[in-house]
C-alpha positions in Angstrom: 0.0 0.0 0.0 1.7 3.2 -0.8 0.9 6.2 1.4 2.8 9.3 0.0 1.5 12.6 0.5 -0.7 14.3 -2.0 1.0 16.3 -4.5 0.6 19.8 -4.8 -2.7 21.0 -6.6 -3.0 23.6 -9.1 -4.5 26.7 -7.4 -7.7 26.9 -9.8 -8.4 23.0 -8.2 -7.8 24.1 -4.8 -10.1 27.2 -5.1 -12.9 25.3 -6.5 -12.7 22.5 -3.5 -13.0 25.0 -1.2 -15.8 26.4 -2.3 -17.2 23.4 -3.1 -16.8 22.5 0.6 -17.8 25.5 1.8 -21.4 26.2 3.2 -23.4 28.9 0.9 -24.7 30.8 3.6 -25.5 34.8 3.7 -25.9 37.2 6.8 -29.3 38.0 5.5 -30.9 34.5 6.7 -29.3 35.6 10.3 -31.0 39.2 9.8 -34.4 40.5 11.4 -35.2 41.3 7.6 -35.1 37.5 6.7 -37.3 36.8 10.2 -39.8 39.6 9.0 -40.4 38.0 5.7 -40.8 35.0 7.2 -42.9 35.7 9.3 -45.6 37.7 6.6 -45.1 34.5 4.2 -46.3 32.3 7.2 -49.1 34.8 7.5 -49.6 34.5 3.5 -49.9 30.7 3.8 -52.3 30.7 6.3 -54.8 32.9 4.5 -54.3 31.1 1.0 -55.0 28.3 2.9 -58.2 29.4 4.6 -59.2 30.9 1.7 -58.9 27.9 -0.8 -60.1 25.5 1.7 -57.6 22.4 3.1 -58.6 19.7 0.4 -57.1 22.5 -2.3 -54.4 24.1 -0.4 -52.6 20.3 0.1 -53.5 19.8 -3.7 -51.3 22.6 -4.7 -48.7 22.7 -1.4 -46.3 20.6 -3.0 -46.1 22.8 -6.4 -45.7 25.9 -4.0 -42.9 24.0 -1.7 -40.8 23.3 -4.9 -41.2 27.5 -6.2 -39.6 27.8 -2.2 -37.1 25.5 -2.8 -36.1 26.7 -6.3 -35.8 30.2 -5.6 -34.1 29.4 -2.3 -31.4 27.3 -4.9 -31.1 30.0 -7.0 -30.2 32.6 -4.3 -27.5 30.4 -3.0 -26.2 30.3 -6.5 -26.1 34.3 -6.6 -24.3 34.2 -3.2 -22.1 31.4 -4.5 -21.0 33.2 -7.8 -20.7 36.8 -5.5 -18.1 34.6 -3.3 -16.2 33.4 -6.2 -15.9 36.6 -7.8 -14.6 38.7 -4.7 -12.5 35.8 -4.1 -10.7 36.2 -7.6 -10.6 39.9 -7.2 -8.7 39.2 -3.8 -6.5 37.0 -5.1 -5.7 39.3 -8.6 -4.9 42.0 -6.0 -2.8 39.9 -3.6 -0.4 39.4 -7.0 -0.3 43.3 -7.3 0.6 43.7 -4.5 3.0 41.1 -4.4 4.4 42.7 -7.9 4.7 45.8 -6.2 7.0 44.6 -3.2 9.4 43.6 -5.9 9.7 46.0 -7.5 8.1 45.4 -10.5 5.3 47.3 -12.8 2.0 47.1 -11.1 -1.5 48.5 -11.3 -0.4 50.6 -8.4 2.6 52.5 -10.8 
């Protein structure tokens, strides 16, 4: 069995497993904004459901569950590609910066 250490991965490969790894997560599901909404979609459901009547309201729940879920994907996908982008722009700048210290031409000169 041979056990040698991993070799070194590129720095694109390394990027994209830590994001991969990485929990898509935004302070605005933390915020009394997020709560707020919450709570007046809770309040939503409840009249659509009273008004519709119980037999119709879990006739249409799950088509109405999946619109949650779908949006909910595609807003972690916006926070995802937001992450990936700063994170690029940190690293481009980080090589500047680095260009700089030695010496040579930079954005900066």
């Amino acid at each position: 069995m041979d056990i040698s250490p991993d070799p070194i991965k590129p720095l694109g490969e390394a990027i994209k497993e830590m994001l991969d790894d990485r929990t898509c997560s935004c302070d605005y599901y933390r915020s009394w904004e997020y709560m707020k909404n919450r709570e007046k979609a809770s309040e939503l459901d409840r009249k659509i459901r009273k008004r519709l009547g119980e037999k119709t309201w879990r006739t249409i729940w799950p088509f109405i569950s999946e619109i949650d879920h779908l949006q909910g994907e595609l807003h972690a996908g916006l926070t995802r590609s937001c992450y990936e982008l700063g994170f690029n722009d940190a690293l481009q700048l980080a090589n500047q910066i680095d260009e700089a210290g030695k010496g040579r031409r930079t954005i900066f000169n």
